[in-house]
DOGU-644041 format. One line per 3 residues: number of its first residue (from 0); for each residue x, y, z of C-alpha. Coordinates in steps of 0.02 Angstrom, whole numbers, m for minus. Example, Ala and Ser with C-alpha at 12.3 -4.5 7.8 and 13.67 -1.06 7.14 Angstrom:
<pts>
0 = 615/m225/390 | 684/m53/357
</pts>
This chain:
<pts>
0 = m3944/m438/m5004 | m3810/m404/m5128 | m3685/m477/m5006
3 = m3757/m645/m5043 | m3696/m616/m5230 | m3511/m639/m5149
6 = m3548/m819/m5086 | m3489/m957/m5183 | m3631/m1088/m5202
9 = m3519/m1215/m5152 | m3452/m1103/m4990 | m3474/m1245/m4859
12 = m3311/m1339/m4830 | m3200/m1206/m4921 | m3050/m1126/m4824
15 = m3053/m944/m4832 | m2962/m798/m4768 | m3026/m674/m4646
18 = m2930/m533/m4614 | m2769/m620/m4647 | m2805/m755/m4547
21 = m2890/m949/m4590 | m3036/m1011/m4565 | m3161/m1169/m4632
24 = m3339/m1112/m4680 | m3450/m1278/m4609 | m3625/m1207/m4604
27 = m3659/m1079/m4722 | m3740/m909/m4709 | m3804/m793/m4561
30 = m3968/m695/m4561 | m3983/m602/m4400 | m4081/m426/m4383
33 = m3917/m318/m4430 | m3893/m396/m4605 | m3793/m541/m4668
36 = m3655/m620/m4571 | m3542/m764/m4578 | m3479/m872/m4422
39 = m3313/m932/m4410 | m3231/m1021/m4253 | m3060/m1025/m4195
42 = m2921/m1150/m4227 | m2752/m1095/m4315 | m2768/m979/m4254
45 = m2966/m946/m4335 | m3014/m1134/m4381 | m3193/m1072/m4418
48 = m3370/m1127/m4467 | m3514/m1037/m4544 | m3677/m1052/m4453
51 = m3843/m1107/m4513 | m3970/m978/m4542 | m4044/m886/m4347
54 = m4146/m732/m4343 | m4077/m663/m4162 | m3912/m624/m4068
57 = m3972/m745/m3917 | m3979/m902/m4033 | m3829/m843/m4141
60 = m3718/m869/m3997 | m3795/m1031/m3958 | m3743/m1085/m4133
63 = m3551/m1023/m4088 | m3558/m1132/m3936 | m3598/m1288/m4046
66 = m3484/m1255/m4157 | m3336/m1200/m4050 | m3340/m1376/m3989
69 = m3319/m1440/m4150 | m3126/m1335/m4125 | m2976/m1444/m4071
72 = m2864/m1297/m4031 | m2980/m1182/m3977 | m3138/m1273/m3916
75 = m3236/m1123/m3868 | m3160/m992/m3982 | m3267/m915/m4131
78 = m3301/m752/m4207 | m3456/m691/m4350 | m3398/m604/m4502
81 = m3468/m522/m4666 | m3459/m609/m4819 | m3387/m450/m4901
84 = m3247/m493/m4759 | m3191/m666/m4802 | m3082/m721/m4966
87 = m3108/m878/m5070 | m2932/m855/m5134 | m2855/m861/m5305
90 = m2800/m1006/m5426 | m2623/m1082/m5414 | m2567/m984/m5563
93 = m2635/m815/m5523 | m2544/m844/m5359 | m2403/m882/m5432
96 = m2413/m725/m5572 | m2440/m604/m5408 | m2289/m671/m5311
99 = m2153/m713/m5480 | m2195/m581/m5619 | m2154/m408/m5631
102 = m2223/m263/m5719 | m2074/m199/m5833 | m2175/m60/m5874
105 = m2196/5/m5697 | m2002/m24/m5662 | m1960/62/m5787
108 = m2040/230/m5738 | m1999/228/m5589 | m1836/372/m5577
111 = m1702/338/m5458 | m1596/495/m5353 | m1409/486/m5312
114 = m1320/649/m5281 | m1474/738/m5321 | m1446/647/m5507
117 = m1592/553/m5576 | m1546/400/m5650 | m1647/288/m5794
120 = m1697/109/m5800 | m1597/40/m5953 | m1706/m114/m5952
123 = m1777/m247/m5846 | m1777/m421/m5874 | m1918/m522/m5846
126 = m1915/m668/m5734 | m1978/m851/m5842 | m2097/m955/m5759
129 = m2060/m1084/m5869 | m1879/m1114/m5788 | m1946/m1090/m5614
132 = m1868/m1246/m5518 | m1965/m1208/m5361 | m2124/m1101/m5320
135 = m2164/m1042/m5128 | m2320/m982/m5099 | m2306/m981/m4903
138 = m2468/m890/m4820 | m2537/m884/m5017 | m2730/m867/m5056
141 = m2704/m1022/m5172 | m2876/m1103/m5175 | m2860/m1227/m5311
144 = m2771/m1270/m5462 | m2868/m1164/m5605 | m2887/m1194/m5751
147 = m2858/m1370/m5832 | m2680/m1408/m5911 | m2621/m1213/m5889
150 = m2511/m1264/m5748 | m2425/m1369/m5849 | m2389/m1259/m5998
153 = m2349/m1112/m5872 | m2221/m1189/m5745 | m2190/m1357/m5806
156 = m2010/m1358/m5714 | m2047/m1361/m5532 | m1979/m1477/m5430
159 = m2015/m1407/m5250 | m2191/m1322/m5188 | m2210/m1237/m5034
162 = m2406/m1226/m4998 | m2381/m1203/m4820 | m2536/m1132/m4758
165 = m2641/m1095/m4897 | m2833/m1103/m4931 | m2829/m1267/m5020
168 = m2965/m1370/m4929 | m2951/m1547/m4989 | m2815/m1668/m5058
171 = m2899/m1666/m5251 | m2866/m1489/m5265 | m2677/m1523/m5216
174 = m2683/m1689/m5324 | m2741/m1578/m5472 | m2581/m1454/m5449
177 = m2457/m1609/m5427 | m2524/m1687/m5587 | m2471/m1576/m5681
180 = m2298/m1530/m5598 | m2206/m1694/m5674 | m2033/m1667/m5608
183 = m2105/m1632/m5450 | m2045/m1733/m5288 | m2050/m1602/m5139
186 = m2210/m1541/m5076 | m2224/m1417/m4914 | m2397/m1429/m4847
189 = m2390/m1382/m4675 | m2524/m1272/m4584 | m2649/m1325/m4688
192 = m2824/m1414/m4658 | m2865/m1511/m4800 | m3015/m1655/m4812
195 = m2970/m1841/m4870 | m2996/m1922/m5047 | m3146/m2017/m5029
198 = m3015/m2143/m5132 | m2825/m2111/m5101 | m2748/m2261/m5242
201 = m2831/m2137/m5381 | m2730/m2013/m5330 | m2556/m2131/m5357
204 = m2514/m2046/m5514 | m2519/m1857/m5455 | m2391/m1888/m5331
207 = m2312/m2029/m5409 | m2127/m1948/m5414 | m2158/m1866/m5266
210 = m1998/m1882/m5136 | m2007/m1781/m4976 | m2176/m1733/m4897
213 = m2205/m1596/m4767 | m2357/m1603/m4650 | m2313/m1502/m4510
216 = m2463/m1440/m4379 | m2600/m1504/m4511 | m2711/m1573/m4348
219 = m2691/m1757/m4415 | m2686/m1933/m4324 | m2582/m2077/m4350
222 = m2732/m2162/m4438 | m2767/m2036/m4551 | m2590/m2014/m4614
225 = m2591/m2203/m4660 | m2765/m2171/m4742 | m2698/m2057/m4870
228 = m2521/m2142/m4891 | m2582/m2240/m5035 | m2558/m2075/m5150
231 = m2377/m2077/m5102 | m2279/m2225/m5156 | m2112/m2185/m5200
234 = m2109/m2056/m5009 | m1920/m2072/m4948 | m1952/m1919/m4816
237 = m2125/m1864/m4721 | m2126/m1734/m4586 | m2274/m1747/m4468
240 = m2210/m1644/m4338 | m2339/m1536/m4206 | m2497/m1637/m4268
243 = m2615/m1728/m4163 | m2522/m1925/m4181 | m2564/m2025/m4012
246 = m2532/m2205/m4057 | m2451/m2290/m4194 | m2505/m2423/m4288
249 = m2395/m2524/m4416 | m2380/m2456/m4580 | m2438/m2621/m4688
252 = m2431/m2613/m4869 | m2390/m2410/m4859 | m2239/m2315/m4818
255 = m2117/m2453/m4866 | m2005/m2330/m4958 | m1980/m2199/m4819
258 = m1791/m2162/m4778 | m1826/m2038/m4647 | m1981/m2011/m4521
261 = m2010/m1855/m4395 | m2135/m1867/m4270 | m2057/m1745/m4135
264 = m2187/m1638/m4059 | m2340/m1756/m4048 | m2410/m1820/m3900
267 = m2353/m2001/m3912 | m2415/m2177/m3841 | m2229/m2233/m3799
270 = m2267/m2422/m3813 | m2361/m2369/m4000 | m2186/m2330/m4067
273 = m2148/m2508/m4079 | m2238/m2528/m4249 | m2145/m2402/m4357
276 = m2001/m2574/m4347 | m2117/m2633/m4502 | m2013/m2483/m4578
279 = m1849/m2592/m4611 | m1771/m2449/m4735 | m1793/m2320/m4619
282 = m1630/m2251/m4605 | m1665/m2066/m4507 | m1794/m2055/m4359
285 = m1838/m1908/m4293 | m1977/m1928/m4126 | m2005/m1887/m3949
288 = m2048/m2033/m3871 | m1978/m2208/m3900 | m1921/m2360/m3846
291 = m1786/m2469/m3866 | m1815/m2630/m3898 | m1862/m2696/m4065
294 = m1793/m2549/m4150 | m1629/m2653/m4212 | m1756/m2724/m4328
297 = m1728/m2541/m4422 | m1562/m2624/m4494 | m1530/m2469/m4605
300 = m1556/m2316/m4460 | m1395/m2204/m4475 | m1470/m2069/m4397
303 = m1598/m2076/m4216 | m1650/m1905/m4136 | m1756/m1886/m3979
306 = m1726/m1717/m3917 | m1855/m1645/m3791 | m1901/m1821/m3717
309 = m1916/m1906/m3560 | m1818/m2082/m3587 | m1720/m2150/m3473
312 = m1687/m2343/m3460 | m1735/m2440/m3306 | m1595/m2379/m3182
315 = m1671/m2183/m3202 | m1516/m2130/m3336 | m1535/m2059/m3481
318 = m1347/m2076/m3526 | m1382/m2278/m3521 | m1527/m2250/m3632
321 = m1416/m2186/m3756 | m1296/m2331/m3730 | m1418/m2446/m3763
324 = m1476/m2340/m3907 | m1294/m2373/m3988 | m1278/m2546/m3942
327 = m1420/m2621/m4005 | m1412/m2509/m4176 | m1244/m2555/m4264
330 = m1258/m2460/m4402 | m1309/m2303/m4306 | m1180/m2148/m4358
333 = m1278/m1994/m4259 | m1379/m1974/m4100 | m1455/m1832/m4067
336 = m1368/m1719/m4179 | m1180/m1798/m4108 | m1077/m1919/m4220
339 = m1052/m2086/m4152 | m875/m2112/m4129 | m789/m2273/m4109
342 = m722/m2291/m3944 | m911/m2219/m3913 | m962/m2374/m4006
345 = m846/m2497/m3895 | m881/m2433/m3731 | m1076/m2455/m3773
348 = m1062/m2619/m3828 | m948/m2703/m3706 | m1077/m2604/m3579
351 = m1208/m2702/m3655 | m1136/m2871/m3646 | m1132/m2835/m3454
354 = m1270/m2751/m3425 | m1370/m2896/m3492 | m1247/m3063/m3468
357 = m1344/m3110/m3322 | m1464/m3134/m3415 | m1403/m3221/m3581
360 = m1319/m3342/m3437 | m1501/m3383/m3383 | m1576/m3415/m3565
363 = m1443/m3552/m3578 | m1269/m3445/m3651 | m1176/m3511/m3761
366 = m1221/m3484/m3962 | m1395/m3526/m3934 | m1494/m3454/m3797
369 = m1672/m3452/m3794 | m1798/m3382/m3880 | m1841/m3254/m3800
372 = m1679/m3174/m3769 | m1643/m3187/m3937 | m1781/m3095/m3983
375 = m1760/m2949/m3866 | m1555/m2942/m3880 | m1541/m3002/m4076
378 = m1390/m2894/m4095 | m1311/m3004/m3919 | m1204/m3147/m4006
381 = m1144/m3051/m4125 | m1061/m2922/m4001 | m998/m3080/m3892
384 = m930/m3137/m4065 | m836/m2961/m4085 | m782/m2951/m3890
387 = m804/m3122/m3811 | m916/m3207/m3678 | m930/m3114/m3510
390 = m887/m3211/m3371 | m1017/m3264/m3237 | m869/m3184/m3101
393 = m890/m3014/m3210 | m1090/m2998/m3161 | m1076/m3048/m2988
396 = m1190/m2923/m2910 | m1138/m2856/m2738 | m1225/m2886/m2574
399 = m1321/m2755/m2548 | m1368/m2802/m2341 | m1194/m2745/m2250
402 = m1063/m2619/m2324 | m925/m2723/m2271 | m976/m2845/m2399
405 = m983/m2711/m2534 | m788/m2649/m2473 | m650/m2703/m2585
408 = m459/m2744/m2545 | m379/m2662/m2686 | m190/m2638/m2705
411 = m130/m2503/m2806 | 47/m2534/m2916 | 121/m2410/m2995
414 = 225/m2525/m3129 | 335/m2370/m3191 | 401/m2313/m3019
417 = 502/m2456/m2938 | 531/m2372/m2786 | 348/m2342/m2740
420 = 272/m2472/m2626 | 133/m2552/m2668 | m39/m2460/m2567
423 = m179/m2567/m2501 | m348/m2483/m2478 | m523/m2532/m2433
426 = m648/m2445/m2552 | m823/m2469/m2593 | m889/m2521/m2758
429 = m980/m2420/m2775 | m854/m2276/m2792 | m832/m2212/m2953
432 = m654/m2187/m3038 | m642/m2006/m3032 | m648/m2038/m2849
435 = m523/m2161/m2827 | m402/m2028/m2948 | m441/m1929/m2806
438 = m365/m2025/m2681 | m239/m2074/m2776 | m185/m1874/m2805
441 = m174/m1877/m2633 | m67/m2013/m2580 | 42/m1983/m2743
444 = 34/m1802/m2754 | 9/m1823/m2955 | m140/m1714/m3046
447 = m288/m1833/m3080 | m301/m1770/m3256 | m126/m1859/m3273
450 = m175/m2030/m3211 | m201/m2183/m3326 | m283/m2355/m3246
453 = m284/m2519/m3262 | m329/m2685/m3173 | m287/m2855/m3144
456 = m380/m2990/m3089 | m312/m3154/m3020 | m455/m3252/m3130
459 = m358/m3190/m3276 | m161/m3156/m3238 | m63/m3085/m3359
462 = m207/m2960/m3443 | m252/m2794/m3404 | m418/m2705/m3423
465 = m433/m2531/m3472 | m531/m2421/m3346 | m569/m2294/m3468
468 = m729/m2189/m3389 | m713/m2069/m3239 | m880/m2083/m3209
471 = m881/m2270/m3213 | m902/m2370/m3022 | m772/m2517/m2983
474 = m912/m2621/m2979 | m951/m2576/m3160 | m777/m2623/m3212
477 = m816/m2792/m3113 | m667/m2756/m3000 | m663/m2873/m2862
480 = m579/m2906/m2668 | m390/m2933/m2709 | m378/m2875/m2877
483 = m233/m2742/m2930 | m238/m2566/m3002 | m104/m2515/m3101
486 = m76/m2327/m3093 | 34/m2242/m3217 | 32/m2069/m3240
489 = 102/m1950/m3403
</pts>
């Protein structure tokens, strides 16, 4: 029984390492025939237990089913191991020590061989903890934080830790380390399973300078992310990516100083994403699934990425999803990793005002539509402000019954060539401009690539509107029967 001599008395709960690999211990020793043994389950990618104490192999395996299912990632995976097997870990500092410091005295007899010459260390300078300004201890056996006050004296300079998938098995042991890292304010703790603070606010001052916050694949919710954001008050930037975050609820009284929020990777409730709008100085979002509306509440978002999703707005394309994205976030610079440029800017907008006059028109126009509208469009006046009013001609909607009410009479001008005749043609609205170039390389024998258009439309004479998008219909432009293009080529 000397084995049991390795087990800490406090065992259950702690994360240990078996074999290189993690693991929880949940139930505590194993007493079968063949001597003492430890059971672990699988998670990431061993999230273990220990079980209680059984005397044979049938009801040992019993115990693994029961506490497989107690696995997330793994629900039936599991394994038994030796406590001479598993490691408790070190302290912060004697991580630290093993990874930073280096024997001089070993460098120094070690020879080294060129050209069959053996060469001489002259000496070797020794590397300070004290003016360490970060520490990574990435797959470390850090367990805790040691002894009280020595992390302080020892590397009192750090501003970033990396603890990224550690043995540290609750948020006190971490709050003990930050405590005593004062110019701390980034913290890596992905890849870690740590338990919650049975009070969070008593933890404020630990992590009270703390800036950016890493949480990447730690197996959390939503709700238990907001239960522990009372320890981080001054957080500009938290990274939940890859964790376990269905639905979102509104971040009351917490979170009001984040600047930058990634949730990509997590099996999101779309209509949750609404509540993260309660973050008004959000300024970078980073998630998978979203939604549009409300989000112009986030005033201050420069920056919106939602790679690896499946928006699309209501006509099926995700190109007008991206539009609307624009429009209805004025101060957005970047989408999805590409710079907003102006004429981007423009074309979304005035796309906007179209794409939703109909209905501004039917909550009364004017400066003061209703409610409602207001509330889902509260970016809409101020773009008619910028552009002007659409016109109730510009949304007429074709008839969608008979194509020869969807055919337009369309005269094409070419305003630069006098001796060209004017060229009447039939097309459908739904046609889109690269199309009509098309034609237009045919009857003029001039390369589309060349082509510029314009149109005029006898409800406005004397002012031409740019057709600027090849990819644009007629009907989007709100040409109409009779109108002219104007066709001028470089």
């Amino acid at each position: 029984m000397s084995e049991l001599k390795s087990v800490p008395a406090d065992a259950v709960g702690r994360r240990v390492s078996c074999g290189g690999e993690r693991a929880t211990v949940r139930y505590g020793s194993v007493v079968p025939v063949l001597g003492l043994w430890k059971a672990v389950s699988c998670g990431w990618p061993l999230e273990g237990s220990v079980a209680l104490t059984v005397f044979n192999r049938e009801r040992m395996m019993f115990k693994m089913r029961l506490m497989g299912s107690r696995s997330l990632r793994h629900p039936k995976g599991g394994s038994f191991v030796r406590p001479a097997k598993v490691s408790y870990g070190v302290d912060y500092l004697t991580a630290v020590q093993q990874e930073y410091q280096i024997d001089s005295e070993e460098v120094l007899r070690e020879e080294i061989s060129i050209s069959s010459k053996k060469l001489k260390w002259l000496a070797v300078e020794e590397r300070s903890l004290e003016t360490l300004p970060s520490v990574l201890l990435t797959r470390s056996d850090v367990n805790g934080p040691g002894a009280d006050g020595e992390i302080r004296k020892t590397t009192p300079n750090v501003q970033w830790l990396d603890l990224s998938g550690t043995l540290l098995s609750c948020w006190e042991d971490v709050s003990a380390i930050s405590q005593q890292l004062d110019q701390l304010n980034g913290l890596q703790l992905s890849n870690n399973r740590l338990r919650f603070p049975s009070d969070p606010s008593a933890h404020l001052q630990a992590f009270g300078s703390l800036r950016v916050l890493v949480l990447n694949s730690c197996d959390l919710t939503w709700p238990q992310i907001l239960e522990c954001a009372p320890m981080w008050p001054q957080l500009e930037d938290l990274s939940v990516q890859e964790n376990n975050i269905t639905e979102l609820q509104r971040p009351d009284g917490v979170l009001q100083s984040l600047k930058s929020l990634s949730l990509s990777s997590n099996p999101l409730v779309q209509e949750t994403v609404l509540s993260i709008a309660a973050l008004s100085r959000c300024v970078f979002i980073y998630i998978e699934f979203y939604v549009v509306d409300e989000l112009a509440k986030l005033c201050s978002l420069v920056q919106f990425s939602c790679r690896r999703n499946k928006l699309a707005s209501s006509d099926g394309n995700p190109k007008t999803a991206d539009q609307l994205l624009i429009a209805k976030l004025g101060g957005l610079e970047v989408l999805n990793g590409s710079k907003v440029h102006p004429e981007d800017r423009k074309g979304a907008e005035l796309d906007y005002i179209k794409m939703f006059g109909e209905d501004w028109l039917k909550a009364g126009g004017g400066a003061q539509p209703g409610s409602e509208f207001t509330c889902q469009h509260p970016r809409y006046l101020s773009l008619i402000h910028k552009y002007g009013a659409p016109e109730e001609g510009e949304l007429r909607k074709p008839k969608p019954f008979a194509l020869k009410n969807q055919l337009l009479k369309i005269t094409f001008v070419c305003p630069d060539d006098g001796e060209r005749k004017p060229i009447e043609k039939k097309l459908p609205a739904s046609m889109e401009v690269q199309k009509v170039k098309g034609l237009l390389y045919r009857l003029l024998k001039v390369p589309a690539a060349d082509l510029k258009l314009t149109y005029t439309s006898l409800k406005k004479v004397g002012t031409e509107f740019e057709i600027d998008s090849d990819l644009k219909t007629l009907q989007f432009y709100s040409i109409e029967d009779g109108d002219q293009v104007l066709v001028r080529w470089s």
